[in-house]
C-alpha positions as CSV (number, residue, x, y, z in Angstrom):
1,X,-3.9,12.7,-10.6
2,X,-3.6,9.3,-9.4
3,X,-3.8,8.8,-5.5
4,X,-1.3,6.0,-3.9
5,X,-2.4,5.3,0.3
6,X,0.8,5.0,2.3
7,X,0.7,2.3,5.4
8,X,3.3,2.4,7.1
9,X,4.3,3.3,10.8
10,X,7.5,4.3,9.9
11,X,7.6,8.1,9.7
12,X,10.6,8.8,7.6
13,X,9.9,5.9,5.6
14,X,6.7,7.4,4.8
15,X,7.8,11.2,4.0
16,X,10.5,10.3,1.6
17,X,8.1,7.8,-0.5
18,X,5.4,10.5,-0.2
19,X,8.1,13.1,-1.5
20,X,9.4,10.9,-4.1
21,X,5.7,10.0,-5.4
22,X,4.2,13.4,-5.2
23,X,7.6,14.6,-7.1
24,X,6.3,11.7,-10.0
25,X,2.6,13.4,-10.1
26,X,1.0,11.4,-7.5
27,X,-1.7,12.4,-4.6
28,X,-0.5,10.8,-1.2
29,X,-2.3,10.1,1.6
30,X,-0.3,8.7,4.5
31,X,-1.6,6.6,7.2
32,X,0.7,4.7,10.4
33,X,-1.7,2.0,11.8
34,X,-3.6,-0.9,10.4
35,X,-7.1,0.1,12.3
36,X,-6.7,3.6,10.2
37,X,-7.2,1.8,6.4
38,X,-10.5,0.8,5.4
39,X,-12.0,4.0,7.3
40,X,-9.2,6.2,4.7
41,X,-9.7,4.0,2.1
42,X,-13.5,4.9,2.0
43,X,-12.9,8.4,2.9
44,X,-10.1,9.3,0.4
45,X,-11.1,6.3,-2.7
46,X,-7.3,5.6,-3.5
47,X,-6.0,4.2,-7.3
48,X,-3.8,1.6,-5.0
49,X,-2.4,0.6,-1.4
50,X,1.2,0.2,-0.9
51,X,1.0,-0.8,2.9
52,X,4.1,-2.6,5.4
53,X,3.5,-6.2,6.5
54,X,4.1,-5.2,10.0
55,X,1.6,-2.8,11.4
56,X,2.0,-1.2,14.5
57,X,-1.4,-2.4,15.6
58,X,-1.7,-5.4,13.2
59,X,0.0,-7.7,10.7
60,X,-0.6,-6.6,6.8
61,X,-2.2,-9.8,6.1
62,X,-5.2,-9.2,7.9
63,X,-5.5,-5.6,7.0
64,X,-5.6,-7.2,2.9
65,X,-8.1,-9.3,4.3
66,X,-10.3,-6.6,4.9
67,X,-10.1,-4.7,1.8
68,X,-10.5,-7.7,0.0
69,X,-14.0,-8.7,2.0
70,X,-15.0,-5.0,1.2
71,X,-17.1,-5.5,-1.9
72,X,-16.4,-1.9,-2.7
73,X,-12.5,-2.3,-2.4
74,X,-12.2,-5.6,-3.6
75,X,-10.6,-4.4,-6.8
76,X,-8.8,-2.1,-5.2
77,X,-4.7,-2.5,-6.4
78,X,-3.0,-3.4,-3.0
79,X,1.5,-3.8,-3.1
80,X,2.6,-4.9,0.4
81,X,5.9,-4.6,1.6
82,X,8.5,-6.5,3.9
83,X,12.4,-7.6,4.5
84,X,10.8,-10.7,5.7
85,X,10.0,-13.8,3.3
86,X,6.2,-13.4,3.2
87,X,5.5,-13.1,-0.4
88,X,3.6,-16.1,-0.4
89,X,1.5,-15.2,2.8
90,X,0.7,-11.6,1.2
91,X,-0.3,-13.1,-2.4
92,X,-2.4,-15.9,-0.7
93,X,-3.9,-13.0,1.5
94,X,-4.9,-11.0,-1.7
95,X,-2.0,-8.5,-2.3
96,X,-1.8,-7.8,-6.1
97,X,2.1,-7.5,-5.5
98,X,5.2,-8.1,-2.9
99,X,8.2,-5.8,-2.9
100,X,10.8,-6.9,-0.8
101,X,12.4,-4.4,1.0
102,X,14.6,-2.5,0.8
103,X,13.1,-1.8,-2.8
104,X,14.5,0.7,-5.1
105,X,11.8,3.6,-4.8
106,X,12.8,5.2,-7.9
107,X,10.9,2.3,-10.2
108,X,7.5,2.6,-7.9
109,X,6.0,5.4,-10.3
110,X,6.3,3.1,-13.1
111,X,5.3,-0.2,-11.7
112,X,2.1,2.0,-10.0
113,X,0.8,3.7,-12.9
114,X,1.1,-0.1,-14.8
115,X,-1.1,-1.5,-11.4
116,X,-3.5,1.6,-11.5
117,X,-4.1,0.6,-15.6
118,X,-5.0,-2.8,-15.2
């Protein structure tokens, strides 16, 4: 069973994409603060990140900078998330993909199991 890491500080954000993908056969893990990824990400190995820009505690951008200095994550599928124009920031970061929010949840199975392939 695939297993997606959820960053997001937005609670019900973050239960009703955790319901939706666990309903589609994936293994969630949730997490609401930026300082709380690499530490999960070593502890529960995710298939792929889909994290928020904005962090409680920090901007996405510099959380993607960490995973990608992380030799052992620097593969690691990461899709970042905003309403705000930062596509461009997040790609030149290191996010594989931008979704623009709101994004239509029920297409994330698909366009994650494609991410998770290669």
């Amino acid at each position: 069973m695939p297993k997606i890491l959820i960053a997001d500080d937005d609670r019900t954000t973050v239960r009703l994409l955790q319901t939706l993908l666990e309903l589609d056969g994936f293994d969630v893990v949730a997490v609401g603060r930026g300082a709380d990824i690499l530490p999960a990400l070593h502890e529960h190995e995710p298939d792929l990140v889909l994290m928020d820009y904005h962090l409680s505690d920090m901007d996405g951008v510099e959380v993607v900078r960490s995973i990608r200095s992380d030799d052992a994550l620097s593969a690691l599928p990461i899709v970042m998330a905003s309403g705000l124009d930062v596509q461009e920031e997040a790609i030149g970061a290191g996010a594989t993909l931008f979704l623009v929010k709101p994004f239509d949840p029920g297409n994330l199975a698909r366009l994650f199991n494609k991410l998770i392939a290669g």
